[in-house]
C-alpha positions as CSV (number, residue, x, y, z in Angstrom):
1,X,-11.9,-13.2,-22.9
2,X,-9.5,-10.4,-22.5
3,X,-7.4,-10.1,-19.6
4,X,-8.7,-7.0,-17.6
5,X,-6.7,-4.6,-15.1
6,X,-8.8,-4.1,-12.0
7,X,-5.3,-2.3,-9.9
8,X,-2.3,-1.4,-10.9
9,X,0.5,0.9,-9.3
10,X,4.2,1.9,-9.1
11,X,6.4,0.0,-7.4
12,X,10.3,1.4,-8.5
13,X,12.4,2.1,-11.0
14,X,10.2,0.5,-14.0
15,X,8.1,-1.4,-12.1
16,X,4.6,-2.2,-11.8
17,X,1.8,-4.3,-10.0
18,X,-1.1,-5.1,-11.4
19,X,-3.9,-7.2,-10.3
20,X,-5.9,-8.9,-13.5
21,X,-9.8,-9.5,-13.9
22,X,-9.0,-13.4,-13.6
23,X,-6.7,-12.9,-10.1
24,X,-3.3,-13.3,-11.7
25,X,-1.0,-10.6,-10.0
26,X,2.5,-9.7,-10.0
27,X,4.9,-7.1,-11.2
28,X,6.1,-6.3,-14.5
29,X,9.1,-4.2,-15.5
30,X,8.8,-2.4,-18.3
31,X,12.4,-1.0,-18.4
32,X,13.0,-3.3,-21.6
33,X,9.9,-2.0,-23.4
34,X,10.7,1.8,-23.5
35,X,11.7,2.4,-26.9
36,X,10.3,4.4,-29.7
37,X,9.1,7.7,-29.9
38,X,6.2,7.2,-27.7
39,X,7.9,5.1,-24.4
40,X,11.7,6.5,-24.2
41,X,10.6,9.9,-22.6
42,X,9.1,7.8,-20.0
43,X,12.9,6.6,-19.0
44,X,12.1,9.7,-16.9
45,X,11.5,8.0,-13.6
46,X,9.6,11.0,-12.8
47,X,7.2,10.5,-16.2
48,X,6.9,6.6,-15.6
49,X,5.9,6.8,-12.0
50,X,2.8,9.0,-13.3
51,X,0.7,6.3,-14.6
52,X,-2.9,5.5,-13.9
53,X,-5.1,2.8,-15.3
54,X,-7.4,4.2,-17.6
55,X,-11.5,3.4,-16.3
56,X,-12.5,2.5,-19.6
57,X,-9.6,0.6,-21.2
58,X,-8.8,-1.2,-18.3
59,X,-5.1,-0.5,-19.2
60,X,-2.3,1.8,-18.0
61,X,-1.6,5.0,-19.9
62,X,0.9,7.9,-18.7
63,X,0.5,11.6,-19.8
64,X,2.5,11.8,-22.7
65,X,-0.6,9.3,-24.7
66,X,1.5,6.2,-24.3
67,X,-0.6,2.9,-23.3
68,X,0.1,-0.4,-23.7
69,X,-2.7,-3.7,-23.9
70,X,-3.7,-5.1,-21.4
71,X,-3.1,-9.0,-22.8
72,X,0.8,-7.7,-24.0
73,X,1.4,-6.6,-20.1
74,X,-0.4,-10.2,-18.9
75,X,1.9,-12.0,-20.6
76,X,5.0,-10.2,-19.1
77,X,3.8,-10.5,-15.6
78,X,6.0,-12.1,-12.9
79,X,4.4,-13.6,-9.9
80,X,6.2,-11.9,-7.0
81,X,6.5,-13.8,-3.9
C-alpha cells in the first residue's frame, strides 16, 4: 500500500512535518530537492512556506503546480526527536 499524508506543515527554511497513513512522522528538508524548472522558484522561502496537502492526492503541492509523491517524501523522512 502507498504511504499516505494525513498532516503536513512548515516548519523553516525548507522544512516540513508530515504525519503518514501508517504513523511514521518526522521532518523532511527539501532544500536538496529544489532543482529544475518546476522546484527552484520555490527557493523563495516565501513560495515554499505556501504549501498545502492536496485532499485528494494525499501529497503536498505549492502554487506554482509543483508536487512531489508521497512514497519519494516517506523515504526522505527524519524521525525528529
Amino acid at each position: 500500500m502507498l504511504p499516505r499524508i494525513v498532516e503536513a506543515h512548515y516548519v523553516a527554511e525548507f522544512k516540513v512535518w508530515i504525519r503518514f497513513s501508517d504513523g511514521a512522522e518526522g521532518e523532511v528538508d527539501l532544500a536538496p530537492e529544489l532543482a529544475g524548472p518546476m522546484f527552484e522558484p520555490l527557493r523563495n522561502v516565501e513560495l515554499f512556506r505556501r504549501l498545502v496537502l492536496h485532499p485528494e492526492l494525499r501529497t503536498l503541492v505549492w502554487p506554482n503546480g509543483a508536487d512531489l509523491a508521497p512514497e519519494f517524501l516517506r523515504a526522505k523522512l527524519r524521525v525528529v526527536a
